[in-house]
C-alpha positions in Angstrom: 98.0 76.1 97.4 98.4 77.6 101.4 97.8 81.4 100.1 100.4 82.0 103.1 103.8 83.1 103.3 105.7 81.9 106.3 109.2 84.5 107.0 111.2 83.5 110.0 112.7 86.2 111.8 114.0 84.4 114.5 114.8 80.4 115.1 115.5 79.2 118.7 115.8 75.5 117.8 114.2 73.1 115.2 110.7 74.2 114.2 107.4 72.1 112.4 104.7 73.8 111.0 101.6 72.5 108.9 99.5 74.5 107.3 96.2 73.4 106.1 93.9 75.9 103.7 90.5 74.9 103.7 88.2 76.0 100.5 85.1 75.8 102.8 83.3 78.6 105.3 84.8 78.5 109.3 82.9 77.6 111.7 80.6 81.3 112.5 81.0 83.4 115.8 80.2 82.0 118.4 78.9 85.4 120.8 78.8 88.0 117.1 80.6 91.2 117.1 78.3 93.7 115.6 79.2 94.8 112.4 81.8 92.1 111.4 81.2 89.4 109.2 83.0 86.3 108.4 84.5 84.8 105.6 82.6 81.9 104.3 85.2 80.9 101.4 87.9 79.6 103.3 90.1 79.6 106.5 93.3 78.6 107.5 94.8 75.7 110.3 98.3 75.7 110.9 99.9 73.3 113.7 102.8 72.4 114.8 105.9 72.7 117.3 106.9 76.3 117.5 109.9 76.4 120.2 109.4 79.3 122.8 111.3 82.4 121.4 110.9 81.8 117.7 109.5 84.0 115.9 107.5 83.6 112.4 105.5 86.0 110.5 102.4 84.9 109.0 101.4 86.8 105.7 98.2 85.9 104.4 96.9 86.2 101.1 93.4 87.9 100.1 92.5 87.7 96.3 89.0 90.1 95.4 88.8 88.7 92.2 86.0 87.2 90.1 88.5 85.5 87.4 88.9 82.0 88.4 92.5 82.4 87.1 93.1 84.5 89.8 91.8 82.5 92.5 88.4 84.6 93.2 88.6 83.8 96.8 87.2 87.0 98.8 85.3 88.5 95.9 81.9 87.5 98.4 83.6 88.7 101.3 84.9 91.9 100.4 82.1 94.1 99.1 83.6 97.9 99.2 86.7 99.2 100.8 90.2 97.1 101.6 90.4 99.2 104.3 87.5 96.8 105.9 89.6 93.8 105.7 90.6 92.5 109.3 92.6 89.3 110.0 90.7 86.8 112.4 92.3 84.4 114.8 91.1 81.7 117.8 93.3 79.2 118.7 90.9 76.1 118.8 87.2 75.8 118.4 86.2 76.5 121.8 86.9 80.2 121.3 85.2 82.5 119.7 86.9 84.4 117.1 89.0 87.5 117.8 90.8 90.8 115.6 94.3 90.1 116.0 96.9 93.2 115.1 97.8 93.1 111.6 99.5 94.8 108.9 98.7 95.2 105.0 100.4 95.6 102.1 98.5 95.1 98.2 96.2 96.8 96.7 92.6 96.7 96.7 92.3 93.9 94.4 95.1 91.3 95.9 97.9 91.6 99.0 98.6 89.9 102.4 97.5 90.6 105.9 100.5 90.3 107.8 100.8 88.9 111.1 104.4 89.4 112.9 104.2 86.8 115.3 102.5 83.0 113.9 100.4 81.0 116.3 98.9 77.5 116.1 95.4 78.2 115.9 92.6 78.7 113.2 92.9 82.2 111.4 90.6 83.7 108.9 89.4 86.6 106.8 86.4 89.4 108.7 84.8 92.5 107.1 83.3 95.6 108.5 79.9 95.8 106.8 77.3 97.7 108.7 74.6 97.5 106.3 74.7 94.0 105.8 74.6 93.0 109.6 71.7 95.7 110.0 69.1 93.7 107.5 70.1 90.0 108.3 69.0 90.1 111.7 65.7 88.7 112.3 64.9 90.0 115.4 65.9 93.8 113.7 63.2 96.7 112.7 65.1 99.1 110.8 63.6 102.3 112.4 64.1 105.2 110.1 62.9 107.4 113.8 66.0 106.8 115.4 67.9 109.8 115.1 71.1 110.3 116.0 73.1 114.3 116.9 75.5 114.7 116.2 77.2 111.3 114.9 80.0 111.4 114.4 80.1 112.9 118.1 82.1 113.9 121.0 81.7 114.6 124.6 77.7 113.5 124.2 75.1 112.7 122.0 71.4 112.9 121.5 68.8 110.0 120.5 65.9 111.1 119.0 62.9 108.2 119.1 59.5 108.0 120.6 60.3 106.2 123.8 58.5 104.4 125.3 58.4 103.5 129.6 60.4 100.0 130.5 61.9 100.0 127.1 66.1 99.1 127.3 68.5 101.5 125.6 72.0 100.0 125.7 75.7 100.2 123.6 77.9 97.9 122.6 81.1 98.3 121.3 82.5 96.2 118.2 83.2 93.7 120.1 80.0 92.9 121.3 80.6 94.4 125.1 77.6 95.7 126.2 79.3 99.4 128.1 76.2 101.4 128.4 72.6 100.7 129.5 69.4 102.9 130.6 66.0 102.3 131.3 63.2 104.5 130.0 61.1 105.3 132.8 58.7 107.8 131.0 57.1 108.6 128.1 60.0 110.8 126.2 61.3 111.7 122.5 64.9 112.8 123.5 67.7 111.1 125.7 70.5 112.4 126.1 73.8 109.9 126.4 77.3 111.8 127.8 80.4 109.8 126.2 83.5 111.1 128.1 84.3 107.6 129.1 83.6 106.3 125.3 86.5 105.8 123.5 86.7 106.3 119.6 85.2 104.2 117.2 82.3 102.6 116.1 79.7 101.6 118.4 76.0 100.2 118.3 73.1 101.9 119.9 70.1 99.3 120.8 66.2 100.1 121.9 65.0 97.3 123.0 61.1 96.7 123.2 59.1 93.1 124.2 58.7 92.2 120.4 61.5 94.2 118.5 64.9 95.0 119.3 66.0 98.4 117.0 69.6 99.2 116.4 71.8 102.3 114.5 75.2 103.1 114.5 77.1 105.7 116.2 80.8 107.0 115.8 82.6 109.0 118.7 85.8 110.6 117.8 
């Protein structure tokens, strides 16, 4: 059982597509995007000859269930909100996975992601889940001193740590783009980050010392 529903919208000449579903974890990412794990239950390979101009949606089935009956597929993946379900795609192994535009119909327990235009490539399932990524990193000291105002923020915000001189404070955006970077040059408890060029979303704030790197989460609206 594929778990996908292929629609064709629009057929320019004779079309092939093969679809294999694999019951076994994708290969990971290969440069992580903070925040955003992968499924390790299954993925999807579909091939083929796909004439320019045609189009096919792609809708892609999740199932959050424990009952074998019902497939109990993402049950691991999916931990709290649907609304953290994101559709992954590369288009061979070489690339690192990607969020590709999606929509999604269902309910929390079972539905599609919906992609309106199919590709050949490898597609997938990704989660947002902050507090998982957090405590699986070994190189992470979750720092209950970083201190973040205000967060959610707007035009700036503060960080509240005991700095120290030569230590790193950068950002990184969900994709794993580093868009911000300052060096501490003196002893200080306060720095102060302006975010007029930051657009909204979630982003990563990172202190970076010679044997630890510390990390928290900031949102800019």
């Amino acid at each position: 059982m594929t778990r996908l529903i292929l629609q064709v919208i629009k057929l320019a000449d004779s079309a092939f597509v093969r679809v294999e579903h694999n019951w076994v974890a994708p290969d990971g990412f290969k440069n992580p995007i903070p925040g955003l794990v992968i499924s390790k239950e299954r993925y999807w390979d579909i091939r083929g000859i796909i004439p320019p101009n045609t189009i096919i949606k792609g809708k892609f089935q999740y199932v959050r269930s424990t009952n074998p009956l019902s497939g109990g597929l993402d049950n691991e993946l999916i931990t709290g909100s649907i609304d953290s379900l994101v559709l992954l795609y590369r288009s061979n192994r070489a690339e690192n996975w990607r969020i590709i535009p999606y929509t999604r119909i269902g309910t929390p327990y079972t539905g599609y992601l919906i992609v309106d235009t199919l590709q050949d490539g490898e597609y997938t399932f990704g989660y947002w889940n902050w507090q998982q990524w957090i405590y699986n990193k070994p190189t992470l000291l979750v720092n209950d001193k970083i201190i973040i105002y205000p967060n959610p923020a707007k035009e700036e915000c503060t960080v509240q740590y005991s700095f120290e001189k030569g230590q790193i404070v950068s950002i990184y955006n969900i994709m794993g783009t580093k868009i911000f970077e300052h060096k501490i040059t003196d002893k200080q408890d306060k720095l102060t980050i302006l975010l007029s060029q930051f657009r909204k979303g979630v982003y990563i704030i990172e202190i970076a010392e010679k044997q630890s790197i510390n990390k928290t989460k900031l949102i800019v609206e």
